[in-house]
C-alpha positions as CSV (number, residue, x, y, z in Angstrom):
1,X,-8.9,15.6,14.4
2,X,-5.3,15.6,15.5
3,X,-2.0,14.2,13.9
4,X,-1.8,11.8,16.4
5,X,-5.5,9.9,15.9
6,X,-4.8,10.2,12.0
7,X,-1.4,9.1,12.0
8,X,-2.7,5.7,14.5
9,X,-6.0,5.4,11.8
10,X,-4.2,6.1,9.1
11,X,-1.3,3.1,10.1
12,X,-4.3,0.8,10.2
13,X,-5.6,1.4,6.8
14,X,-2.0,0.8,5.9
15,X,-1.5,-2.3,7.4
16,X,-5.2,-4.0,6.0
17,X,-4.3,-2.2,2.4
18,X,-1.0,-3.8,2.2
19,X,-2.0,-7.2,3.5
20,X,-4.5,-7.0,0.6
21,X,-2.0,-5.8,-1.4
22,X,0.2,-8.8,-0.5
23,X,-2.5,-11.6,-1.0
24,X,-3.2,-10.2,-4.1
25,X,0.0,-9.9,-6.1
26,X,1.2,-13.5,-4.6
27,X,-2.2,-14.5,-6.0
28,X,-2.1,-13.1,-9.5
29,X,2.3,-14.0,-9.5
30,X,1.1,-18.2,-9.0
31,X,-0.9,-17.9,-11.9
32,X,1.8,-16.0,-14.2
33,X,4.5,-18.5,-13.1
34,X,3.3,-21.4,-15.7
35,X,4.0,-18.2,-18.5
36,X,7.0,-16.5,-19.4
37,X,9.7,-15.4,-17.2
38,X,9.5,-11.7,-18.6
39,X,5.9,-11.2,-17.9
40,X,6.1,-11.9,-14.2
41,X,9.2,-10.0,-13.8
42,X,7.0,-6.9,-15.2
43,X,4.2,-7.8,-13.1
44,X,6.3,-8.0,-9.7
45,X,8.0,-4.6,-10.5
46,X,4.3,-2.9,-11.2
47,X,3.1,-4.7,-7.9
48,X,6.4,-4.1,-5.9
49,X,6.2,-0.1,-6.7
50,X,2.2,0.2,-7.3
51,X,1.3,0.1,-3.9
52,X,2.4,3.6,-3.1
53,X,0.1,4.7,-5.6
54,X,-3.6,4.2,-3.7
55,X,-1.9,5.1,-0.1
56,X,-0.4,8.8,-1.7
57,X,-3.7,10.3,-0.4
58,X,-3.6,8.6,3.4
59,X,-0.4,9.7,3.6
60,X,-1.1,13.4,2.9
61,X,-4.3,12.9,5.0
62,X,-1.6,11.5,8.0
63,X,0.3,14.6,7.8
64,X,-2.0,17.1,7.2
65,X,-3.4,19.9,9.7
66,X,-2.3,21.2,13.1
67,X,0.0,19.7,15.4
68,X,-1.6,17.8,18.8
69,X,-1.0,20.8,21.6
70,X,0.3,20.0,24.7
């Protein structure tokens, strides 16, 4: 497969993961706003840098192998 169809498949698994992402983290923050200020900072920092986690492997995927010739 070339860079150019895994780069455009790989931006759409990036775009549904991090609208997932998104829902989920606004979800789970609602529920921790009744707590304690402290615990939601934590858990908005975790979600705010944790995303880049699960996509590490898409990202290699996008760049990996040959060039598209011309």
């Amino acid at each position: 497969m070339t860079r150019p169809k895994r780069r455009l498949i790989a931006s759409l698994v990036i775009l549904v993961f991090l609208g997932f992402w998104i829902w989920a983290a606004g979800s789970i923050g609602s529920r921790l706003a009744d707590g304690p200020a402290w615990r939601a900072l934590i858990f908005f920092v975790i979600a705010g840098l944790g995303w880049a986690v699960p996509l590490r492997p898409v990202l290699r995927w996008m760049n990996a192998g040959p060039e598209a010739s011309d």
